[in-house]
C-alpha positions as CSV (number, residue, x, y, z in Angstrom):
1,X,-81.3,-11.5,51.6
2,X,-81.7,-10.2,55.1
3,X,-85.1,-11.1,55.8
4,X,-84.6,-14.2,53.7
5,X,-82.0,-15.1,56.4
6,X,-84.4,-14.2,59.4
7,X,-87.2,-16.7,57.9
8,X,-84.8,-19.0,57.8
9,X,-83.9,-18.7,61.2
10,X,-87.2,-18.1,62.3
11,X,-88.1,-21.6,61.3
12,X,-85.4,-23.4,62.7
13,X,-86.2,-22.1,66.1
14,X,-89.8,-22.6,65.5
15,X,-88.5,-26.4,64.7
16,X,-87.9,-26.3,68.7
17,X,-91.5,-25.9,69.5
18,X,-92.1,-29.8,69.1
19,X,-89.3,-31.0,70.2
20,X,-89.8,-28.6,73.9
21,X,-93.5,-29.5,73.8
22,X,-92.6,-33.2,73.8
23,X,-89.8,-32.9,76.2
24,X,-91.9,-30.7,78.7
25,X,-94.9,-33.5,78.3
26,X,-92.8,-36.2,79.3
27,X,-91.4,-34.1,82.4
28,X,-94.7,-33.8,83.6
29,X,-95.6,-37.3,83.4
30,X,-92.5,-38.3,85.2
31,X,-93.2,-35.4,87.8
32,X,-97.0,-36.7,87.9
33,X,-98.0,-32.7,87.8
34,X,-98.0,-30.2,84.7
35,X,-97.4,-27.2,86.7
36,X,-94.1,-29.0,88.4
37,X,-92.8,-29.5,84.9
38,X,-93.3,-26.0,83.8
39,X,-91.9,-24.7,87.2
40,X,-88.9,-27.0,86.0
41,X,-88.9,-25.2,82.9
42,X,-89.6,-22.1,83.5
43,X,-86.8,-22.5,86.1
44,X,-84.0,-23.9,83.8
45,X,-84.9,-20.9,81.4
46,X,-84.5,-18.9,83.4
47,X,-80.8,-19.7,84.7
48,X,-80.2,-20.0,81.1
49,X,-81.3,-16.2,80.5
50,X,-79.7,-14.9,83.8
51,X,-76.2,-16.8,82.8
52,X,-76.6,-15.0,79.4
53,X,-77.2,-11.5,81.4
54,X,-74.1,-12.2,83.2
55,X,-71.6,-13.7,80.6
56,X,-72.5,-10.9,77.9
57,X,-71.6,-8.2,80.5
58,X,-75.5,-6.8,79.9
59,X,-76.8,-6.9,83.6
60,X,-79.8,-7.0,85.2
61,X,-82.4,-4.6,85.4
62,X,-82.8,-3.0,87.6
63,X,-85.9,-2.6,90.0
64,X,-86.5,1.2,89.2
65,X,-86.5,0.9,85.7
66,X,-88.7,-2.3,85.6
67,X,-91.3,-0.2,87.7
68,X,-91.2,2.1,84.9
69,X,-92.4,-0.5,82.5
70,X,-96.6,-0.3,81.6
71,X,-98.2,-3.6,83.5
72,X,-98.9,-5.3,80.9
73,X,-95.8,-5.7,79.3
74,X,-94.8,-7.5,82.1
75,X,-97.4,-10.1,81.4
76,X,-95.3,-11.9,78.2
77,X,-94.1,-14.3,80.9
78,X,-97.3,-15.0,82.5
79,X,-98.6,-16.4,78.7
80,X,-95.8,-18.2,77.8
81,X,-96.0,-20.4,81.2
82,X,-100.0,-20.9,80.4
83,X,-98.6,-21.8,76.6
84,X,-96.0,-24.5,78.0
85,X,-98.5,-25.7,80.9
86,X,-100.9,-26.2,78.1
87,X,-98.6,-27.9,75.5
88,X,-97.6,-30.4,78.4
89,X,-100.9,-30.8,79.5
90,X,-102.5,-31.3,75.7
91,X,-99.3,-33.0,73.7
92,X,-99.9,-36.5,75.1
93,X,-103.9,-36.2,74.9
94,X,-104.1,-35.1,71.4
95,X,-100.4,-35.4,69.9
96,X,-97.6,-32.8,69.2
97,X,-99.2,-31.8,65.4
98,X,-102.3,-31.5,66.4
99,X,-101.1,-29.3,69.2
100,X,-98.8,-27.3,67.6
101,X,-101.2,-26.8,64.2
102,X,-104.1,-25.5,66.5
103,X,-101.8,-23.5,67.9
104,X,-100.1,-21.9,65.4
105,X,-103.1,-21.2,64.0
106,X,-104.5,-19.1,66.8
107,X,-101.2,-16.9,67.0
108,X,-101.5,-16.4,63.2
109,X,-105.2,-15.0,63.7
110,X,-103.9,-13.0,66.6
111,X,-100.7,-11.9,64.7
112,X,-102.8,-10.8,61.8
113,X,-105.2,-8.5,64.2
114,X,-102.3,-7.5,66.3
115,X,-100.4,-6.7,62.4
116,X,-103.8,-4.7,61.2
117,X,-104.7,-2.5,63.5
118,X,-100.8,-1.8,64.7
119,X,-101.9,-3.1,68.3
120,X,-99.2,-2.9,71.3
121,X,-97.3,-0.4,69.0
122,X,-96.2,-2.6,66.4
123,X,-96.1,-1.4,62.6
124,X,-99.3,-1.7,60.7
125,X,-99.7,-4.2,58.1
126,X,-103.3,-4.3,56.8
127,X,-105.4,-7.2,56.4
128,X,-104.9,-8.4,52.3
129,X,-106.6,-11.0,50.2
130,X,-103.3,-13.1,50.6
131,X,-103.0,-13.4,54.2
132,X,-106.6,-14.1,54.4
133,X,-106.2,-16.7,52.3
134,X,-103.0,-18.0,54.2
135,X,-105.2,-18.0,57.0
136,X,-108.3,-19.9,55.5
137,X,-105.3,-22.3,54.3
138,X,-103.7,-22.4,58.1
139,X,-107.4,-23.4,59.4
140,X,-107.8,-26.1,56.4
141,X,-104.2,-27.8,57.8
142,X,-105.8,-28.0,61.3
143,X,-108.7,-30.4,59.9
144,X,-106.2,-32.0,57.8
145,X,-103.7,-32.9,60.3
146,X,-106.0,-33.6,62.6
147,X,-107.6,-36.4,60.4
């Protein structure tokens, strides 16, 4: 029940993708400059996060313990600014499905790797004839919605 419960959140928030890609597209056409809008938005989140930090009672961390932390986990920021630059940049040239399809399907081949060979530290989940097949399926729904 509990993971059923997850999945179902899961989606709903993954029902935001579309709906930020499009708003974060139109930002940058009305800023004339796709790095603008995800400076905007990358900005807002961050207020967002920070009021979270502060109304919670958590805190911010603090500068010793964030030198502590291996470089490249201090990248996850980095990517998602190139992923919003890119939806905002891509979303009105080729459309939010096609977008978000391709997309999808690139962090579903990642995820799988990532899954497999227990990559970053996460638990390993091998490679089986049903998430290969999802994944041949995930690649046929890019053609399709494409078309």
């Amino acid at each position: 029940m509990k993971s059923t419960l997850f999945i179902a959140i899961a989606f709903l928030v993954g029902g935001l993708l579309p709906i930020q890609g499009v708003i974060n597209a139109r930002l940058g056409q009305l800023l004339h400059h796709p790095l603008q809008a995800s400076l905007i938005s990358f900005t807002v989140g961050a207020g967002f996060l920070a009021c979270c930090l502060w109304l919670t009672g958590v805190g911010f961390p603090t500068s010793g313990l964030v030198n502590e932390v291996p470089w490249y986990l201090l990248c996850g920021g980095l990517m998602g600014a190139v992923f919003v630059t890119t939806v905002l940049v891509l979303v009105p040239r080729i459309g939010v499905a096609n977008m978000l399809v391709a997309a999808m399907a690139g962090q579903l081949f990642i995820s799988m790797l990532v899954d497999h060979f227990g990559w970053l530290g996460v638990p390993v989940h091998s490679l089986g004839i049903s998430r290969i097949l999802g994944g041949i399926f995930l690649l046929l729904g890019v053609v399709l919605v494409r078309h």
